[in-house]
C-alpha positions as CSV (number, residue, x, y, z in Angstrom):
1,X,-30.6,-3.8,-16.9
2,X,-29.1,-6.1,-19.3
3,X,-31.2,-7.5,-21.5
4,X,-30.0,-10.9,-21.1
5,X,-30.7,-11.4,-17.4
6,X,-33.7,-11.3,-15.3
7,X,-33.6,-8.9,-12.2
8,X,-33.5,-11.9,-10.2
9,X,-30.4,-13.4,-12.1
10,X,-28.4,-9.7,-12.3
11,X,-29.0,-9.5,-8.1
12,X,-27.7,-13.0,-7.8
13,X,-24.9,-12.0,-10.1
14,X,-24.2,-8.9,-8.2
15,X,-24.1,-10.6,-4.8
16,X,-21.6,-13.1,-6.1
17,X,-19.3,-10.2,-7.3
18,X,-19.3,-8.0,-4.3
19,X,-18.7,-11.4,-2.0
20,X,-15.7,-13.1,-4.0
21,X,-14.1,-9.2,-4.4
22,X,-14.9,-9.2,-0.7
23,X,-13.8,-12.7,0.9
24,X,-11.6,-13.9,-1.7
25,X,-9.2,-11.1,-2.3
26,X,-9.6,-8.4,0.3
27,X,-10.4,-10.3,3.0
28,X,-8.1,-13.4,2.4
29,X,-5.0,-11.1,1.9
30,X,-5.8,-8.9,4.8
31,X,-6.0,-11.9,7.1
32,X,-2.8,-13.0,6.5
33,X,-1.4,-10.1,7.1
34,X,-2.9,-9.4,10.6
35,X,-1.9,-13.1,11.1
36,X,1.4,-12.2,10.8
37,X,1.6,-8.9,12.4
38,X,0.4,-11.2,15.5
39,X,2.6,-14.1,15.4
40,X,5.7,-13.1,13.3
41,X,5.6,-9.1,14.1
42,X,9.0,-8.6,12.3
43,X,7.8,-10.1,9.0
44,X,7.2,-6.5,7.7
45,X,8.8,-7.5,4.4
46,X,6.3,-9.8,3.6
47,X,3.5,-8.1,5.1
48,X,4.2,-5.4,2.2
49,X,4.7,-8.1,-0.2
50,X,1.3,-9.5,0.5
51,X,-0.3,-5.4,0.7
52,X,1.6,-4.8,-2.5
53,X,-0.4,-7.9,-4.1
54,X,-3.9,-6.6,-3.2
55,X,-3.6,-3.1,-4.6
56,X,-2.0,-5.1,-8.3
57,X,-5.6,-7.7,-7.8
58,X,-8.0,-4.3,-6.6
59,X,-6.1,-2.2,-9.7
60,X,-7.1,-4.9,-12.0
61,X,-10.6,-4.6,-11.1
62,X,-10.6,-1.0,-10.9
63,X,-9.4,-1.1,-14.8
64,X,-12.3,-3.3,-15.6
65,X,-15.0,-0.4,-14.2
66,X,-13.1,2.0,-15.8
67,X,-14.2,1.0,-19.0
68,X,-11.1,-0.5,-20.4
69,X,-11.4,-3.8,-22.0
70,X,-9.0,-6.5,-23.0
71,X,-5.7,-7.6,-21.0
72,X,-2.8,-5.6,-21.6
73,X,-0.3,-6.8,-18.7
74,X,1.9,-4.4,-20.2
75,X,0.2,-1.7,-18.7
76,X,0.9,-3.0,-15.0
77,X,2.4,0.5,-13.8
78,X,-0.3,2.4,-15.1
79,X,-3.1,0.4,-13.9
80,X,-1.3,0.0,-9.9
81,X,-0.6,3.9,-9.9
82,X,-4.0,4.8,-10.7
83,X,-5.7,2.3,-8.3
84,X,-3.1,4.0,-5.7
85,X,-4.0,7.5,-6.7
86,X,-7.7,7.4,-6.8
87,X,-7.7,5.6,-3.8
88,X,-4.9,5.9,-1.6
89,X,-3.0,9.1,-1.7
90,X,-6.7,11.2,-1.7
91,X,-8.6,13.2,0.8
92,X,-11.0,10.4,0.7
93,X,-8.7,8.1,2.5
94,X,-9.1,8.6,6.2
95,X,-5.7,7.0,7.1
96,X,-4.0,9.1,4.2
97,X,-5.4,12.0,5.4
98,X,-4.5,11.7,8.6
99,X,-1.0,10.4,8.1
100,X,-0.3,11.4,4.5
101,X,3.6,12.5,5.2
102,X,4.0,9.1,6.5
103,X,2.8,7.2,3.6
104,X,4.1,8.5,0.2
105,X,5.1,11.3,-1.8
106,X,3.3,10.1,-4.7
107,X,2.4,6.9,-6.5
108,X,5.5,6.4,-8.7
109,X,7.6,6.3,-5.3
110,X,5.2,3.1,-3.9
111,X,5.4,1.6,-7.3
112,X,9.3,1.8,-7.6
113,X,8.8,0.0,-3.9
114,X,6.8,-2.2,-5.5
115,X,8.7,-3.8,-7.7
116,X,11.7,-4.0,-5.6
117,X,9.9,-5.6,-2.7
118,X,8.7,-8.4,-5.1
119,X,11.4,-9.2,-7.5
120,X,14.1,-8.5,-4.9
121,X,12.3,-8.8,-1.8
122,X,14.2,-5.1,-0.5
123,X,14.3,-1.6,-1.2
124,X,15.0,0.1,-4.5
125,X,19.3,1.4,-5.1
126,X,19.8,5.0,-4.2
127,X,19.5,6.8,-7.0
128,X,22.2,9.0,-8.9
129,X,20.9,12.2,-7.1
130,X,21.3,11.3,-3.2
131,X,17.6,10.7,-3.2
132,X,16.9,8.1,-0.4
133,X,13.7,6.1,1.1
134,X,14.0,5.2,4.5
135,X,11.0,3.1,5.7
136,X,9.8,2.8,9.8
137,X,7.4,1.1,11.3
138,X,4.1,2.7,13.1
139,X,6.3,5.8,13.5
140,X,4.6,9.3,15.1
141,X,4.4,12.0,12.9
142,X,6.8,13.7,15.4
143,X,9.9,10.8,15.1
144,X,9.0,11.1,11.2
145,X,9.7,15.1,11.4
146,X,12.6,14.6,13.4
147,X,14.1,12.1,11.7
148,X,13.9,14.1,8.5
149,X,15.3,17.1,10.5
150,X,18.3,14.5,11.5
151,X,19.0,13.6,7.8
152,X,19.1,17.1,6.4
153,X,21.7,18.2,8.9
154,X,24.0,15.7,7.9
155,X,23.5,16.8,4.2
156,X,20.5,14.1,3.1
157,X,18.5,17.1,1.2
158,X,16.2,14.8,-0.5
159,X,14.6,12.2,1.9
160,X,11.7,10.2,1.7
161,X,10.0,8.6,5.1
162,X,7.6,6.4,4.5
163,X,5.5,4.4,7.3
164,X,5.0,0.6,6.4
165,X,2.2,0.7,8.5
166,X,0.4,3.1,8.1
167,X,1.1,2.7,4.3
168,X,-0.9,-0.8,4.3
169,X,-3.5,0.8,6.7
170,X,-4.0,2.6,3.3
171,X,-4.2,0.4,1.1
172,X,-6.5,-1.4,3.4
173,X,-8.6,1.6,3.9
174,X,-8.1,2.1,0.0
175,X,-10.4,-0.9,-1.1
176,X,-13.4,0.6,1.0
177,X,-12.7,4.5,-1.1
178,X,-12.9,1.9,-4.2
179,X,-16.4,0.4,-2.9
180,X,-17.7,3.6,-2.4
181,X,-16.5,4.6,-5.9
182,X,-18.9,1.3,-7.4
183,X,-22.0,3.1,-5.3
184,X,-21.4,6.5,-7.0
185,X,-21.5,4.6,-10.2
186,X,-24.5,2.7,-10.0
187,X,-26.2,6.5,-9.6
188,X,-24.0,7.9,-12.0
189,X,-23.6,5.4,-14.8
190,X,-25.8,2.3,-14.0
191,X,-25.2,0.3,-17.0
192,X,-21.5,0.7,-17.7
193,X,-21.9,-0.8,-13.6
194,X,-23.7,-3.7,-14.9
195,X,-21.6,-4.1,-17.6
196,X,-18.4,-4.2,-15.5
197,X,-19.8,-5.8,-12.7
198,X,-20.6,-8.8,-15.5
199,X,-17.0,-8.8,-16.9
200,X,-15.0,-8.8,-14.1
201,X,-17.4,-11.4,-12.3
202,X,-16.4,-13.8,-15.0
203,X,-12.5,-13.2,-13.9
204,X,-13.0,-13.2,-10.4
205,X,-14.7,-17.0,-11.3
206,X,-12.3,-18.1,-13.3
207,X,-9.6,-17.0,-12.0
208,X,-9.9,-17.2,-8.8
209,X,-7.1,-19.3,-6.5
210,X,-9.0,-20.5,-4.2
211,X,-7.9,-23.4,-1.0
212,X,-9.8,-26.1,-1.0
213,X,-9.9,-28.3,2.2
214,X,-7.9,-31.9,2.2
215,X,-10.1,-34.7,3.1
C-alpha cells in the first residue's frame, strides 16, 4: 500500500480509475460506434477511425503499467503495436482466435492502417512489391479464403484480407485481455499496480474530455 494513502483512500482511488478507464474511454468510444453501425451502417470508415482512437488511449495506459514513465509521443508506434500485440493478435483474444486470418497479419500492418485512416481518412498506397490490403466487412472465413484464392490466380501473390469487423470486435474484446492483464498484476506485482494505478488516474483526471450537459 502506499504509504501516503489510507486503505480507504487507495479503494476510493482505485474505483475512480477502473470507472473513468471504463465509462469514459471504453465505453464512450464503443457507443458511438454501435450507434453508427445502427443508424449509418456504411460509415465503416469512421467506425475504424473511432476503434483506431481507443487502442492509441488503451496503449497509453497500457505504457503507464508497464512501468514506463514520462511522455514520449515520439514513441506512438511502439506503444499502439504493443497494446495490439499483447492484446489483440493473442490466443487470449477470443475473437482473434476465432477469426485471426480475418483480422491481421501482424501489428505493423494495422498500424500502417492506422495512420492512413486518420491523416488520410483511406487505405495505405500499394507498396513497391505488389503487396496489397483489401478490407471486407463481416466476411466468412470461407468468402475470405476464396477471395484470396481469386487474387492469386490472377497473379496478386501477396494479399492481405483483413475484416473491419471483426478487426474492431478485437480491439473491443482487446480492452477486457488488458483488464485481465491489471488482475494478474495486482497478484504478481501489487505495488508497481498501485503505483500505476496512481499515475495514470491523475491523467485519466486531467485529461479527460469529457461532455458536459447545456443548460
Amino acid at each position: 500500500m502506499n504509504n501516503k494513502l489510507t486503505q480507504k483512500e487507495w479503494d476510493e482511488a482505485e474505483k475512480e480509475f477502473l470507472k473513468n478507464l471504463d465509462k469514459n474511454y471504453f465505453q464512450d468510444i464503443y457507443a458511438d460506434i454501435q450507434a453508427l453501425r445502427k443508424n449509418r451502417p456504411e460509415s465503416i470508415k469512421s467506425q475504424i477511425c473511432l476503434a483506431f482512437t481507443l487502442v492509441d488511449s488503451l496503449s497509453r495506459i497500457h505504457k503507464i503499467f508497464s512501468g514506463v514513465k514520462g511522455e514520449d509521443f515520439k514513441d506512438s508506434e511502439v506503444r499502439f503495436r504493443k497494446w495490439i500485440d499483447d492484446f489483440v493478435l493473442t490466443e487470449k483474444n477470443e475473437e482473434y482466435k476465432k477469426y485471426k486470418r480475418l483480422i491481421a497479419p501482424n501489428s505493423k500492418v494495422i498500424w500502417d492502417i492506422r495512420n492512413s485512416f486518420l491523416h488520410f481518412y483511406s487505405f495505405p498506397p500499394v507498396k513497391n512489391n505488389g503487396e496489397y490490403v483489401i478490407f471486407g466487412h463481416n466476411l466468412s472465413l470461407k468468402m475470405h479464403d476464396d477471395t484470396r484464392k481469386a487474387f492469386r490466380e490472377k497473379g496478386y501473390s501477396t494479399i492481405t484480407i483483413i475484416d473491419s469487423f471483426h478487426l474492431m470486435e478485437a480491439i473491443f474484446a482487446g480492452f477486457l485481455v488488458q483488464l485481465l492483464s491489471l488482475t494478474e498484476m495486482i497478484k504478481s506485482n501489487p505495488s508497481q499496480y498501485i503505483e500505476s494505478v496512481l499515475s495514470a488516474k491523475d491523467i485519466l483526471f486531467t485529461e479527460s474530455a469529457i461532455a458536459a450537459p447545456f443548460k
